[in-house]
N, C-alpha and C positions, 0 to 999 in steps of 0.2 A: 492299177490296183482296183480302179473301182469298177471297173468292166469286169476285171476277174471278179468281184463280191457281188457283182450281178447273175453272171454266170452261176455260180456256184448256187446262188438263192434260187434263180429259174431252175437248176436243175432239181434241184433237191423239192422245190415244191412239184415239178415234174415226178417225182420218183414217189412223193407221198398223194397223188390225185392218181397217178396211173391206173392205181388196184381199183379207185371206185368206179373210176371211167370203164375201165372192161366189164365190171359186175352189171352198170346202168345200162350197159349194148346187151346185153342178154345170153353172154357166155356163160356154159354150164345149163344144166338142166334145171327145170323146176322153175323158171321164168329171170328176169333180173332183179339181182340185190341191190337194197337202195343204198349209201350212206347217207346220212343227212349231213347237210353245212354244219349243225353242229358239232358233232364230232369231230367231220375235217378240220374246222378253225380251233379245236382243242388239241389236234394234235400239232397245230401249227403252232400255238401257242406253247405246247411242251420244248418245240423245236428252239422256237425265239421266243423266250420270256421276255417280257417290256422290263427296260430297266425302272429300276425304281427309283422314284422322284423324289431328291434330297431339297425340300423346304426352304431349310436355311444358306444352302449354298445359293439359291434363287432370291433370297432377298436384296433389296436393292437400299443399300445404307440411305438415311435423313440426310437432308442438305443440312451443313452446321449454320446455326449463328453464330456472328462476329458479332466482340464486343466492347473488344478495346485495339487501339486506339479507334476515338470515333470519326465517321467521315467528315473528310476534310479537317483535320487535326493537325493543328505546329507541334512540330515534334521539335524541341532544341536536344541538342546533343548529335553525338554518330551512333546510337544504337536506340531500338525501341523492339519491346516485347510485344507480338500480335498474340490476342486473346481471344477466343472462340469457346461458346458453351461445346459438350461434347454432344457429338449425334446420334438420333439412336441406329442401332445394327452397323456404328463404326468400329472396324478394326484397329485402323488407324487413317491419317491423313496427310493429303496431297498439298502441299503451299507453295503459290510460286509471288514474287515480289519482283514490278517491272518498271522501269523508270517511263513506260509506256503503255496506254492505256488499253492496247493489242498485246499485252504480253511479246513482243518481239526481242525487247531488251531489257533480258531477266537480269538480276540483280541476285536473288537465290530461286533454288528449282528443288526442295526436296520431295520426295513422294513417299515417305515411310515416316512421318511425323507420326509416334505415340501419345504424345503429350497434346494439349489442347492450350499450348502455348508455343511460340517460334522467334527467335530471338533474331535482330536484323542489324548488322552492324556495318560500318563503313559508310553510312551516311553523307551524303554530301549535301551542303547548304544549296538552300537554292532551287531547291527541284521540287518536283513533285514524283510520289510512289504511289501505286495500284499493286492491291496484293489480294491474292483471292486464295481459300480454302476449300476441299471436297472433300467427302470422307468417302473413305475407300475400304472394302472387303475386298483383301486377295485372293480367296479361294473361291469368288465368284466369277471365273475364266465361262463360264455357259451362258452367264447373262451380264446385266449392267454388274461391272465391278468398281463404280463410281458414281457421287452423286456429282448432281449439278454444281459451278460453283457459286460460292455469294463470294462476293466482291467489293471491298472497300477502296479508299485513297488517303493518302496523309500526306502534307507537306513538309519541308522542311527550309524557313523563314532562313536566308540567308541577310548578308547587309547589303545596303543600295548599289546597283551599277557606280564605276568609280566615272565613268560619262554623267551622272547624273548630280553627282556632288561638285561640280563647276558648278553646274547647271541654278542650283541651291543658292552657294553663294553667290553667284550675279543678283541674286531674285530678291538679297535684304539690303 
């Protein structure tokens, strides 16, 4: 396809230089006719108008701030609300929540967050979570349609190894 959109361009500029090229060899009487670049590149222009450059689809959304829960936070319970101001030029937003500080072992993965809030439930004691936020413009497929992410952690304070509560009483 793109060898034929080549072709098709070569010829067609072929077919609009042709006319000046014979005039500039000096066919016809009365000497040769000039055209100037400008003209030709105005009719090229008629040919292939530039498309026009949509602004706002090229904007590239604000990284959000987080701002609850704060890093490194006990979270007691199975569930906690993550909170981020909203961004500017976001549509909406991308959160992912991983029991790993590589995101490899997601926990939640949504990419269409509205809200500037994400609720996270099934907690387990004992761990630690890394959850990170972008804000995203869908309709920005031409350029970035994401910002960077920011990135927090929270734990969640379980009870002692049941190894260590021997360990305890021997120790009074």
């Amino acid at each position: 396809m793109k060898i034929f959109a080549s072709l098709l361009v070569f010829a067609l500029t072929l077919a609009l230089t042709a006319p000046a090229i014979s005039a500039e060899e000096g066919h016809g009487h009365g000497g040769p006719t000039h055209h100037s670049k400008e003209e030709l590149g105005k009719r090229m222009r008629e040919l292939f108008p530039e498309k026009p450059v949509d602004e706002m689809a090229q904007t590239i959304p604000a990284k959000p701030e987080l701002t609850s829960p704060d890093y490194f936070a006990a979270i007691k319970g199975e569930t906690v609300t993550l909170k981020w101001k909203e961004a500017k030029d976001a549509q909406e937003y991308h959160v992912q929540v991983a029991t790993d500080a590589n995101f490899k072992w997601l926990v939640a993965d949504d990419q269409h967050v509205k809200a500037t809030t994400f609720d996270v439930t099934k907690l387990e004691a004992g761990k630690h979570y890394f959850w990170r936020v972008a804000s995203v413009r869908p309709n920005n497929w031409s350029t970035f349609r994401k910002s960077y992410f920011a990135m927090s952690m929270f734990e969640t304070p379980g009870a002692a190894p049941a190894a260590a509560a021997p360990a305890a009483e021997a120790a009074k």
